[in-house]
Each structure stands twice: as C-alpha cells, then as structure tokens.
C-alpha positions in Angstrom: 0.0 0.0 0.0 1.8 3.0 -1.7 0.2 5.8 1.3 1.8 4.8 3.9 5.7 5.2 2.3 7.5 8.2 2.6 9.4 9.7 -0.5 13.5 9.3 -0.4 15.5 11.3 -2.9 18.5 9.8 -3.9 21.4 11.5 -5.1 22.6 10.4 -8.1 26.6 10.0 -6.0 24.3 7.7 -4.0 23.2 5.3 -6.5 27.1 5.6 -7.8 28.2 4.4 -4.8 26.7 1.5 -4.5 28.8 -0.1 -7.3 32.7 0.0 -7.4 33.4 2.3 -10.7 35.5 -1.1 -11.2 32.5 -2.7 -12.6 30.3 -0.5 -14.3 29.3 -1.9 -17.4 30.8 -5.4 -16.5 32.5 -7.6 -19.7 28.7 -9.6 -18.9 27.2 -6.7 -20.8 26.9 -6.8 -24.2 28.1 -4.4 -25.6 27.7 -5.2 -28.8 24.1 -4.8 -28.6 24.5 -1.5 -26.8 22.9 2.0 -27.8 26.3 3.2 -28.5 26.5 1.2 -31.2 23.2 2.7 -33.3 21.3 -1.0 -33.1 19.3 0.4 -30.1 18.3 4.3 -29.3 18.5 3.4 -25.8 20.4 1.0 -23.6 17.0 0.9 -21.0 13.9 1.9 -21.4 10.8 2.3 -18.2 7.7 2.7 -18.6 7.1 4.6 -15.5 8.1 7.5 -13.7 7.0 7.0 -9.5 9.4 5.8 -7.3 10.5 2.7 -9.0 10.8 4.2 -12.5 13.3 6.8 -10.5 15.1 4.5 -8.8 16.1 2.3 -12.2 17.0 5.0 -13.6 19.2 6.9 -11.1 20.9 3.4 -10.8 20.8 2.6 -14.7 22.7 6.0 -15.3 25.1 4.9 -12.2 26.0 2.1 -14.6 26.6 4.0 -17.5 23.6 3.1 -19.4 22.2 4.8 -21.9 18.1 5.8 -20.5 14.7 6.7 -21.2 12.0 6.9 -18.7 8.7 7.3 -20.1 6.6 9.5 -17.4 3.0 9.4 -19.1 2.7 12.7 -17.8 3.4 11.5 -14.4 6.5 12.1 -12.9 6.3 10.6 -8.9 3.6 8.4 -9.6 1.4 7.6 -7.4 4.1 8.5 -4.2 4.7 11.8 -4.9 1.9 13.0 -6.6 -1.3 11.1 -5.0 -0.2 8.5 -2.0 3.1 8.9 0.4 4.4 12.7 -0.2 0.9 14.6 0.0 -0.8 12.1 2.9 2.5 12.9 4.8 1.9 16.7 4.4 -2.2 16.1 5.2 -0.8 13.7 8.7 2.1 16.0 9.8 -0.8 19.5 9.8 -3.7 18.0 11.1 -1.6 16.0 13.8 -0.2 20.1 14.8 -4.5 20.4 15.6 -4.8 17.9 17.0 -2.4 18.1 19.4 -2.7 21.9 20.1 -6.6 20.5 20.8 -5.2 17.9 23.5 -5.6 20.1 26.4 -4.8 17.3 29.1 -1.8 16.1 27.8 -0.3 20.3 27.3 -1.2 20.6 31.0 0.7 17.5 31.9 3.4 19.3 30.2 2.9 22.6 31.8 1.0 24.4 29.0 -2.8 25.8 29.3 -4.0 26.4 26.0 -8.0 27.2 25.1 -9.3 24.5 22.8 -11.6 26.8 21.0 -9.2 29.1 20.3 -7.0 26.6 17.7 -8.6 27.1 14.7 -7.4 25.9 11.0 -7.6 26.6 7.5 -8.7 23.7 5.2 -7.5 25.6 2.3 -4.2 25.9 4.0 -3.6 22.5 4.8 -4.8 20.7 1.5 -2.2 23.4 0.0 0.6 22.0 1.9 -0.3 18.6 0.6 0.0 20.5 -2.7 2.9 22.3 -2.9 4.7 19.7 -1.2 3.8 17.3 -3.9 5.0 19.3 -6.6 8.0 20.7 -5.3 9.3 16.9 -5.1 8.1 16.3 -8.2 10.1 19.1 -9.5 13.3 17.9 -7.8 12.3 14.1 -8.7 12.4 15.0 -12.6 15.0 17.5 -11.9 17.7 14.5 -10.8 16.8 12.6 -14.3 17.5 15.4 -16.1 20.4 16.1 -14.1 21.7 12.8 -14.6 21.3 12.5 -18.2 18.2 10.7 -18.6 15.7 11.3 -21.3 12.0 12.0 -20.1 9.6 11.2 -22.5 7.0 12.9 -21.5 4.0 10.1 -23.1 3.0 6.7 -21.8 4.7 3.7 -23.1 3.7 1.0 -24.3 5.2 -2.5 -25.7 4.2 -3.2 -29.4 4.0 -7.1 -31.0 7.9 -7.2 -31.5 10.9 -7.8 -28.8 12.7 -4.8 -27.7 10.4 -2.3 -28.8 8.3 0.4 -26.7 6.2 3.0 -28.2 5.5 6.5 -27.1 1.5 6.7 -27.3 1.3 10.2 -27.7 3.2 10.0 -30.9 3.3 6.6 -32.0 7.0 7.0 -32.0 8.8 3.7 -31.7 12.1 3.0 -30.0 14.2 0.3 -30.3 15.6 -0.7 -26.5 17.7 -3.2 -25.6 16.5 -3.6 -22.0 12.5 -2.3 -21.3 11.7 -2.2 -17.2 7.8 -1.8 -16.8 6.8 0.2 -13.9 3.5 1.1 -14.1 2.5 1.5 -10.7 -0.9 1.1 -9.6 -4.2 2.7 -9.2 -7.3 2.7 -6.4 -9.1 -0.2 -6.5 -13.2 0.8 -6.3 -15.6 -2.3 -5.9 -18.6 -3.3 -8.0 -21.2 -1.3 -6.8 -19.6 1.6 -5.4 -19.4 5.0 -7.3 -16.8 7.2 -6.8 -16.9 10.7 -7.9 -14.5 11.7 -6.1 -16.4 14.7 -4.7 -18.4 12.9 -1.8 -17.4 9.3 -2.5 -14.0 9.4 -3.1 -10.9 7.3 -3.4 -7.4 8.6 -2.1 -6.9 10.3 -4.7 -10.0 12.3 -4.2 -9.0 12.3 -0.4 -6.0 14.4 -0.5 -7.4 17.1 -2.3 -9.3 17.7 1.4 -12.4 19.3 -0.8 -14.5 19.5 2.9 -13.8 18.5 6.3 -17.5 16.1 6.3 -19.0 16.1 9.7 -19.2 12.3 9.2 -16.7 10.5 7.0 -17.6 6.7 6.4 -13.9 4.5 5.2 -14.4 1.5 3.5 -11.4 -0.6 4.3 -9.6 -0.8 7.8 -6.2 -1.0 5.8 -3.6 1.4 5.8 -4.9 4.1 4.1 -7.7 3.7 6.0 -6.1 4.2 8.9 -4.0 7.6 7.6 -6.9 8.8 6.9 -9.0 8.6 10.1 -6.5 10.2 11.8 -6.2 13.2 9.7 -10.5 13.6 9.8 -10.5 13.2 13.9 -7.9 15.6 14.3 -9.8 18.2 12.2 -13.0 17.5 13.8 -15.1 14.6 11.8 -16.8 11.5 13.2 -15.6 8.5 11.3 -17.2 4.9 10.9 -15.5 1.9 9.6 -16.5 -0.4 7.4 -14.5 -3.5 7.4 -15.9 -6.8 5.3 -13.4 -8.7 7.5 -14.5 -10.2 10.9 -11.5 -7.6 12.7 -10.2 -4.5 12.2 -7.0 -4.2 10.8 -6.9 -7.5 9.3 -3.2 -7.4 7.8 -2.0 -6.3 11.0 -0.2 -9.0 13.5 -3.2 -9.3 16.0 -1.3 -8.0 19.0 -0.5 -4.7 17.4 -3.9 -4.2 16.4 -5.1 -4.6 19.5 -3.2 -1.9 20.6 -4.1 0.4 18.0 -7.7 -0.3 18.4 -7.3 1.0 22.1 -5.3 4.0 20.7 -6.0 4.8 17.6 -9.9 4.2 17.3 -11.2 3.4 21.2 -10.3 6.9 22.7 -11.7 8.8 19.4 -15.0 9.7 17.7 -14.5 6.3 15.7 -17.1 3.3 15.4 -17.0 0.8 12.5 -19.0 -1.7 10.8 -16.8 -5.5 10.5 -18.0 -8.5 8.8 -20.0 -6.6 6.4 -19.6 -5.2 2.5 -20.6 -2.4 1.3 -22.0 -3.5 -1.3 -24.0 0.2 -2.9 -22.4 3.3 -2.5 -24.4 6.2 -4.3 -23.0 10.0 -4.2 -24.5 12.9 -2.3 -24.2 16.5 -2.7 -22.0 18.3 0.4 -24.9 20.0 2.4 -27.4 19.0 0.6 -28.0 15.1 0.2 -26.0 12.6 1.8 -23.8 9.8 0.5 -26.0 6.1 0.9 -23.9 3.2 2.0 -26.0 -0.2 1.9 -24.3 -3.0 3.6 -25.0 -6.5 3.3 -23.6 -9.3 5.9 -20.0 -10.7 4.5 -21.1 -14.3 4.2 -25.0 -14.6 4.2 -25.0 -11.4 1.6 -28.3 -10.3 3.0 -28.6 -6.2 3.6 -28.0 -5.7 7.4 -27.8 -1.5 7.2 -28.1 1.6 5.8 -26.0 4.4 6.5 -26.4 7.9 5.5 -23.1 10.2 5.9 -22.0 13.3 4.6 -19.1 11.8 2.8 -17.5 8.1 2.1 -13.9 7.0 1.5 -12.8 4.3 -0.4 -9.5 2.5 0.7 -10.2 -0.5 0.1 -6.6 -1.3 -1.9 -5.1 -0.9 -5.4 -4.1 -2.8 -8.6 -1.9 -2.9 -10.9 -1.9 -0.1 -13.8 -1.0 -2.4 -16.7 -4.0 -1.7 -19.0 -3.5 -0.6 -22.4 0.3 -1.2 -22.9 0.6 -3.8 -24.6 0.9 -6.9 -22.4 -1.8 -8.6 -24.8 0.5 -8.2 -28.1 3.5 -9.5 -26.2 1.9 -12.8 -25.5 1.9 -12.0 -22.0 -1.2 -12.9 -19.7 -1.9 -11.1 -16.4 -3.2 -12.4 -13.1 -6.0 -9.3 -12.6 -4.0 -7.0 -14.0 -0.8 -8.2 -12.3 2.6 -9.4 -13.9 4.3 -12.5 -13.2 8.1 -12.1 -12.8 10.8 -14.0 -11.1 13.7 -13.3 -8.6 15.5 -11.4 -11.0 12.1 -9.2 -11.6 12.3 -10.5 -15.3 8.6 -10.9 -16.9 7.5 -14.3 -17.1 4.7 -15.3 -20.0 1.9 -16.0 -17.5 1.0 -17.4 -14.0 0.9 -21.3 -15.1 3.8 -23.4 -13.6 5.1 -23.6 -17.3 5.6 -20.3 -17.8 8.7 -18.7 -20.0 11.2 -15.6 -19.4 10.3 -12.9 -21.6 14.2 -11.8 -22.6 15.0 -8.5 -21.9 11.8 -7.5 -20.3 11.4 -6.5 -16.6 8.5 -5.6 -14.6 8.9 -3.6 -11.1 6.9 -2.2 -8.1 3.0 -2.9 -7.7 2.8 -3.8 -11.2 4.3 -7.4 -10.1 2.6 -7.4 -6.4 5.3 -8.9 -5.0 5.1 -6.1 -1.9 3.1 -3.0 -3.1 5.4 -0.2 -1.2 6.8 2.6 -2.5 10.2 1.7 -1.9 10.0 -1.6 -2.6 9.7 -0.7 -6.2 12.5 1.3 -5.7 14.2 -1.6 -4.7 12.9 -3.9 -7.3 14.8 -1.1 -9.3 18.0 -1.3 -8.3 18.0 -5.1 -8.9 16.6 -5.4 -12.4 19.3 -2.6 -13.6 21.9 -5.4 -11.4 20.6 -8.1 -13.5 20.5 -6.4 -16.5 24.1 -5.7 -16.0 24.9 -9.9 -15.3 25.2 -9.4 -11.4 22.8 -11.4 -10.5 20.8 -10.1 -7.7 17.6 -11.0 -5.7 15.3 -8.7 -3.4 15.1 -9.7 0.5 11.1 -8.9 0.5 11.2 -10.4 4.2 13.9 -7.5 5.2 11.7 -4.9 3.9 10.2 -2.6 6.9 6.4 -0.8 6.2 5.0 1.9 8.3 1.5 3.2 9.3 1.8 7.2 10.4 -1.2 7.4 12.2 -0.5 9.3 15.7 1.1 7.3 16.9 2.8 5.8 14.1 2.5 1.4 13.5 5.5 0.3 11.9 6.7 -3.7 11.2 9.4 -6.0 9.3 8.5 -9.7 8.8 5.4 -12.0 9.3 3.4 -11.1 11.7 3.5 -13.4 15.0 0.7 -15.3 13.7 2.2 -16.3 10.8 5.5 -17.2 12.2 4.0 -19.7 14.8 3.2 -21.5 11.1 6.6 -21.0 9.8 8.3 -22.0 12.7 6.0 -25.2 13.4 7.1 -26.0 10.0 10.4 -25.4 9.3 10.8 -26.9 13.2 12.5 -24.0 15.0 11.2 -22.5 17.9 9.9 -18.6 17.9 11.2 -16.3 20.3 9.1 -13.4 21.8 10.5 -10.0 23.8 9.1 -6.6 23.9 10.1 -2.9 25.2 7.8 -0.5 26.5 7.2 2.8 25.8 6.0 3.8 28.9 9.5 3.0 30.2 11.4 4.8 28.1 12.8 8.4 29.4 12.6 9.9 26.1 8.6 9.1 25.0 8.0 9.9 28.8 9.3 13.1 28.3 6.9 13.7 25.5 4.3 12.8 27.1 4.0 9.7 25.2 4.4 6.7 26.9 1.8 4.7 25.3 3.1 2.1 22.4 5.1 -1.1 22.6 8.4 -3.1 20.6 7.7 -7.0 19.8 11.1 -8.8 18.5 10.6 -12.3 17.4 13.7 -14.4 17.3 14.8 -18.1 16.0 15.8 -19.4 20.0 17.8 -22.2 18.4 19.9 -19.4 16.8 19.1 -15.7 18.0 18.2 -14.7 14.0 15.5 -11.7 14.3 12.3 -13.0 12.2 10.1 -10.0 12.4 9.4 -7.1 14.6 6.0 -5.4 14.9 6.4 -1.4 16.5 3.2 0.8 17.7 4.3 3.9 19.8 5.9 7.7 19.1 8.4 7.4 16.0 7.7 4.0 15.1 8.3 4.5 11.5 11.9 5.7 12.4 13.2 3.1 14.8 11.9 0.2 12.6 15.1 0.8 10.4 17.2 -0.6 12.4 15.1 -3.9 13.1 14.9 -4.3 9.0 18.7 -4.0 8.4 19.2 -6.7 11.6 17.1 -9.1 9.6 18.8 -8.2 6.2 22.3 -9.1 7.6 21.4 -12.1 10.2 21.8 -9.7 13.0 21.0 -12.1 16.5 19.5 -11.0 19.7 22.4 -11.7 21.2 25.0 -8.9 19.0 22.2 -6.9 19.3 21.9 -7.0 22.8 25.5 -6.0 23.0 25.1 -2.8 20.9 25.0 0.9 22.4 21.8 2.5 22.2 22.2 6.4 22.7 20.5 7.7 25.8 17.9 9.1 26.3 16.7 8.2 23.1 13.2 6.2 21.7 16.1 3.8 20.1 16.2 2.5 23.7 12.8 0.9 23.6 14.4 -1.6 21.0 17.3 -2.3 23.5 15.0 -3.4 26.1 13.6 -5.7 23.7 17.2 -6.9 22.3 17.9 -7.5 25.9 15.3 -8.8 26.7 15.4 -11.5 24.6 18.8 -13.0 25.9 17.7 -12.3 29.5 19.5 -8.9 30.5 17.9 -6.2 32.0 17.8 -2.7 30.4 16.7 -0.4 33.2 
C-alpha cells in the first residue's frame, strides 16, 4: 500500500556508490548490442516514472547506461503526486491540531491552552499537501534530467515485437535493448460503489481535502484507511469503519492491532462496521443530500444497514496499472492486472507453472505485487538494472520494513507473530518473543508519550530476528534498524551487546534486544 511510504530522494553520488566504478558496465554486458553502437536508441527503457521508475534510472545511469524513462505525464507516480508525499503533508498538519486541541496532555506538560481558540484553514492544509507534492516532483524529474536521462513525456507502451516500446502520444517507436515496466498502480473501487471523487472518493480524491465532512464513512480498515482517520479526527469529523473482515486491521499482527484499536480508534469519535460489504455506495451532494452506504452481511450477503453520511472514502486497496500497454500483443497474460516475474524481476509469459522468461523484459513495483510499497519498487529497481548488468541479484522482500503514520505511528518488518507460529512449526524452530515498553522509556515519557510497545521475534535455536512489529511515538523511524538486523542475520544476542544512545526512543528496541537473551535494560 503505496500511502503509507515516505518519499526518499536519492542522489545520483548515492546510486554511484553503490557499485565500485571497477565494474560498471561489466564484460557480462553486451556491448555489442548497446545504444552506442546505433542498433538500439536506448540502452534501458521504463515505462514509469513514480518511485520505481526513478530509482532504475538513477541506478541505470550509475551504470553507465544509456536511458529513457517514459513518465505518461506522471513524474512521482502515485508516491509523490497522490499516496506517500501529499498524505504525509495532510498527517504531519492535522496532527499540529490535534495536538494543540489535546488540552490534558499540554497541562501534563505545563502548557494551558484554550481548545476553542485553535482554529485551521482547510485551504491551508490541503495546500501544503499541494505544494509539497510538486516541489518533489520538480526535484524528482530535476535529478533525471540532471543525470542524463531522457524524459519522454508520453505513456509507453510494448508493441508485437521484442525490444520495442512505443510512445503513445506519438506513436513514436524506439528500439531498447532492455525495457523495465513500472506502471504502478491505481485505487481499486468495488462493483457497486461509485466514486466521484467529490463525496465518495478514493485517495486520490482524499487528498485534495475538498471539505472537512462532519461524518466520513472509510471503507477498508487497511492502511490508508487508517492515515486517513486520523487526519478527519484531528480536524473535527466522526468516522465509521466499514471493514468486510470479521476484525479491524486485518493485515496487522493481532497483538499490534489490538493496541491500535485502544489508541488509535477506542479513545476517538470512531465506530465501524466488520464483517459486512458495502456492497451500494451512491453520491451525495456536500450539504445538501448525503452519501448512501447499503451493507449487506460478509457471508450470508443479506442487507443488514443503511448508512447515511456526509461523505464516504474508499480505501479498500489498489491494482496494478498495466492496461493498455501492450501486455496482450507481447503474448503476455496477467493475473487481474498483475505481472508474473521471477527473482531477477524478469517478466514471465503468465502465471501457469510452465511459464517462459520474456528476454529482456522486466516488470517492477505494484505492477508485479510482489510487496506493493513505494520503496519496494524502488528496490525492485536497483535489482533489475543489477541483473541487467549480469550481477545477479535477488530482493530480500522479508527484510523490507512498512509503516503506518497514524499518531502514533504502526511500523513492522517480517510476518506477523501469527504467521511465524506457522513458519516456525514448519520449518521446526522454535519462535522467540521480547518486547520494550514505551512507557519505560525516558525519552517518550518526556513527550508525554508513553503509550506504544516493541515485539522482537527471534529463531531461539539461533538468535536470527524474524520480524518485529512497533506501535508507539516514532515507530516509523526506529523500525530501520530492526529491518537492516534481519537483512544481515543480526541475532539477539549482538544486538543486545550494541549501544543505544541515551535518552533516546532507540532504547525501547534495546529493552527488547535484551530482553530477549535475559538482561535487563533499566
């Protein structure tokens, strides 16, 4: 889920550090059939521009190769321009009101503040969002420029033959030795829900904070569901849930979403709906006529309720963007939309067990649904430009971290606990559990934010950190170091031994490292 990812820019010195200038453009590469030599106009081509596209092609250039990015008129994607930059901007002012409206928690602090004197401006705010979008998509297509890339500014598309991709606003073909696709991915609105994006709206529609409704009805208990009721409490809206699930927060390891039920939606004008579709959603008109939700019962599909709300969002998740470029005349057949790739991100002719490389064709990001994060595509990047230059390289998807930047902020690496009770009952090792506290650490205490806590999950027979699942102040932030523990075999017990700067929130995660070889922290 694409929302809940904060934008990184990378430098192009970045990217060129990450290979020795020893082997750019390895003897592996052919360069026989490179640009240079007039067979191809470019060495790469993606079809893309969010945060994978980007992140091929500051690494392609890195390598020395020859690039094209085709942006469709969309350079960020979906990150920049509709999902992690602007939500961010939406999260970080209406968490200011909010907490300017907490009145207990500034006396605890010392601070007397009148409630009804904190006022904001909804124009204001959705204008943050705004300009903070296009100012990093300004600096996004800057960089290509920058770096020698060339944008092309329609979509691409693949046409019948191999190596081809053709600019649709032209009809321009180009012959490419290597073509990435990175198409991204768009809201997903179910049959019989209509969106116009006015009063029934997707997150698209959402961050363009039209109205602040009274009562906001969000389909879909994900992620973006989430954000999203935390930026309408915090400005003053009642919110209901609707989740077709039996719980809330169904992708969530259970513990964690416990606690977030108690903080995130117990203590706030929240109620919700599980176990039950939405299965008609018809527009209102703001003021006037409001928006009709009729719900029908998950399993028995008989209507239960009738809701009538000022406004309704739809987060109920996102597929892939691959219409209409050219999948079909490649021979190349799609799971709902979705690409099948392997390790090495390279396109594969279908789903079936039997199914062939497409040569010279890669496919990054939510397009292939391995992980549908912003920089995971970025990732997915990186390693089809490695593969395409014969070092052969595989993605860690288990060492990728997510976050949730709600207030406060859900963050996790690995399988939830659930799912590594399976794992380990299976592979026959035995799971490890330790936790920090929040409300012991000096620094959250300080803020007046003790609640949250830090679950490690461990391998006992060998200390090797399976997953870690964070809900507390900064959770986003101190999940880093948990994701690059599991990406190098980190144990318990080397992490136990590791200085944790005091008094910091990084010492919640050394309670738990300790905690997990039997030491004390405090």
């Amino acid at each position: 889920m694409k929302l809940s990812i904060a934008f990184t820019f990378i430098t192009f010195a970045a990217v060129e550090a990450f290979v020795p200038a020893s082997n750019l453009r390895p003897a592996s590469y052919s360069m026989a059939l490179s640009a240079a030599d007039g067979e191809f106009d470019f060495d790469v081509a993606i079809i893309g521009c969010g945060v994978g596209g980007h992140g091929a092609a500051l690494h392609s250039r890195a390598q020395g190769l020859s690039t094209a990015v085709f942006a469709g008129g969309d350079v960020g994607g979906t990150c920049v321009n509709r999902g992690c930059v602007p939500s961010k901007a939406l999260l970080a002012a209406s968490g200011r009101v909010r907490e300017m409206r907490d009145t207990a928690h500034l006396e605890s602090l010392g601070i007397q503040i009148d409630e009804d004197a904190v006022q904001y401006s909804r124009e204001g705010i959705a204008n943050h969002a705004k300009n903070l979008a296009n100012k990093v998509k300004g600096n996004l297509e800057n960089s290509l420029v920058a770096l020698g890339c060339d944008v092309i500014e329609g979509r691409g598309a693949l046409t019948g033959n191999p190596q081809e991709v053709m600019d649709q606003s032209t009809g321009k073909i180009y012959k490419c030795k290597d073509i990435i696709l990175a198409p991204g991915s768009v809201p997903f609105v179910p049959p019989g829900v209509i969106a116009d994006e006015k009063t029934v709206y997707t997150s698209d529609g959402a961050l363009e904070l039209q109205f602040v409704p009274e009562w906001v009805a969000i389909i879909g208990s994900g992620y973006i569901g989430l954000e999203f009721s935390d930026v309408y409490t915090a400005l003053g809206a009642e919110v209901t849930f609707i989740e077709a699930l039996p719980n809330l927060m169904p992708t969530f390891d259970r513990e964690i979403a416990k606690q977030a039920e108690r903080l995130l939606i117990r203590d706030r004008p929240i109620d919700y709906r599980t176990g039950v579709f939405a299965a008609e959603v018809t527009p209102g008109i703001p003021g006037e006529k409001p928006v009709t939700i009729k719900m029908i019962d998950a399993q028995t599909k008989e209507h239960v309720e009738t809701l009538e709300v000022d406004a309704a969002m739809v987060a109920t998740g996102r597929v892939p963007n691959t219409g209409n470029m050219g999948l079909e005349d490649r021979g190349i057949k799609t799971n709902r939309g979705f690409v099948n790739v392997n390790e090495k991100m390279q396109v594969l002719s279908s789903h079936d067990e039997d199914a062939e490389v497409i040569p010279n064709l890669y496919c990054i990001g939510d397009a292939n649904g391995k992980m549908m994060l912003a920089h995971a595509a970025s990732a997915h990047g990186i390693s089809a430009i490695e593969n395409i230059c014969g070092r052969e390289h595989v993605v860690n998807h288990a060492a990728i971290p997510a976050a949730c930047f709600t207030h406060p902020e859900i963050s996790m690496v690995g399988p939830t606990e659930e799912q590594a009770i399976e794992m380990a009952q299976k592979e026959g090792w035995t799971l490890g559990k330790s936790q920090g506290n929040f409300r012991a650490n000096s620094k959250a205490l300080a803020e007046g934010e003790g609640n949250g806590i830090a679950k490690v999950l461990f391998k006992k027979e060998t200390g090797e950190v399976v997953a870690v699942h964070i809900i507390g102040l900064h959770a986003a932030d101190l999940i880093q170091e948990c994701a690059n523990a599991v990406a190098a075999g980190t144990t318990v017990q080397e992490l136990s031994m590791m200085v944790h700067t005091h008094p910091t929130l990084s010492e919640v995660m050394d309670e738990a490292f300790k905690g997990a070889v039997g030491m004390a922290s405090h």
